[in-house]
C-alpha positions as CSV (number, residue, x, y, z in Angstrom):
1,X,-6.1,14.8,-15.9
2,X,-5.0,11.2,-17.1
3,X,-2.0,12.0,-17.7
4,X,-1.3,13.4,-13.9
5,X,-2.7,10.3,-12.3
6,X,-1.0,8.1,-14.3
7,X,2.1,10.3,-12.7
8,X,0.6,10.3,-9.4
9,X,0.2,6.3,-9.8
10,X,3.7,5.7,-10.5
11,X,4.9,8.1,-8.2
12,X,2.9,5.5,-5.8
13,X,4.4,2.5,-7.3
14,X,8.2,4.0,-6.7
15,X,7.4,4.7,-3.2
16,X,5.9,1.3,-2.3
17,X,8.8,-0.6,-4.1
18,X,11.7,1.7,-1.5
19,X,9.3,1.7,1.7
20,X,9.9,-2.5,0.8
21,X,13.4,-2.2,-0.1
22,X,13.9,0.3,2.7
23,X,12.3,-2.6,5.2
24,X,14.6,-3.8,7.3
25,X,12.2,-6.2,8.8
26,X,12.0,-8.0,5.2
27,X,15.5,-7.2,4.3
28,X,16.7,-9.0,7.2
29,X,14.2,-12.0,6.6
30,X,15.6,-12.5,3.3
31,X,18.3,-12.6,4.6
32,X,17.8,-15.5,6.7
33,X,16.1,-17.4,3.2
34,X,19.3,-16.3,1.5
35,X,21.4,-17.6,5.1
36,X,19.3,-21.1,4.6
37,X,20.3,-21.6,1.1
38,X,17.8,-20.1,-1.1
39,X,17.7,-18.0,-3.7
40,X,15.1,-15.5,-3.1
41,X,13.4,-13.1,-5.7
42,X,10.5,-11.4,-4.3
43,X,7.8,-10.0,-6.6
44,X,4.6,-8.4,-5.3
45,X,1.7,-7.1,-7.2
46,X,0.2,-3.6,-6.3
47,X,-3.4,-3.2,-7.8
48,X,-4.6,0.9,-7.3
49,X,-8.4,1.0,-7.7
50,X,-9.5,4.5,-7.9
51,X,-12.8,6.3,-7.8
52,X,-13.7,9.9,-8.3
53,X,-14.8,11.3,-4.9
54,X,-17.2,14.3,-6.7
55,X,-20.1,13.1,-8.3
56,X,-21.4,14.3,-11.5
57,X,-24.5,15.3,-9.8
58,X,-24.0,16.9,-6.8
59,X,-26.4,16.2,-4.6
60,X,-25.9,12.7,-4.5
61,X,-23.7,11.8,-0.9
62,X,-20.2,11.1,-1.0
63,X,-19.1,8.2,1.1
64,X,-16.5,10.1,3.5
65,X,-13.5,7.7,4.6
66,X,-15.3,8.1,8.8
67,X,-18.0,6.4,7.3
68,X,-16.1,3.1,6.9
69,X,-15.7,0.8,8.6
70,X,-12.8,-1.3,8.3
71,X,-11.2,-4.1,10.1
72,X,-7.1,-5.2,9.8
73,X,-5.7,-8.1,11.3
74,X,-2.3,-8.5,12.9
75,X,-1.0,-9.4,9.9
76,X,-2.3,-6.3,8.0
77,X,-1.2,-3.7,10.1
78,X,2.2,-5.8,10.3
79,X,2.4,-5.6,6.5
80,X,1.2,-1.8,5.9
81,X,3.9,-0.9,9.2
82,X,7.0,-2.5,7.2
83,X,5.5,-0.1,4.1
84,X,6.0,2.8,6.5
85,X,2.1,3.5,6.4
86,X,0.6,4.3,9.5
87,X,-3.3,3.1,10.3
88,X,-5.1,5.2,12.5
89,X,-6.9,3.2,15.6
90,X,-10.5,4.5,17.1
């Protein structure tokens, strides 16, 4: 089992790295940095924190994603857009 999540986590790595590449919001502000005289290198760090949804006993509850609650600013919902994931709204 390891060894497919380690798969499943690089398979998650590739796929943030082209929805950023693919971005032509950031491509084209590069662009501009690039236009203004910089050299630009962009690095950004990913961390995957993951938890085992069954729990060893079963009868203990499992916290169900409609039970959170969870709040994005403008800025956030900007960022996850340009990585082509979608945020549902109440």
């Amino acid at each position: 089992m390891e060894s497919e999540m380690k798969d499943l986590i690089q398979e998650l790595e590739r796929a943030i790295n082209e929805a950023v590449s693919d971005s032509d919001r950031i491509a084209a502000i590069v662009g501009d940095m690039k236009g203004a005289g910089y050299d630009v290198c962009l690095l950004l760090e990913t961390t995957v924190a993951l938890t085992a949804i069954k729990n060893a006993r079963r009868d203990e509850p499992v916290a169900e994603p409609a039970d959170l609650d969870i709040c994005f600013t403008e800025q956030d919902q900007r960022f996850l857009e340009d990585l082509k994931i979608a945020v549902a709204e109440d």
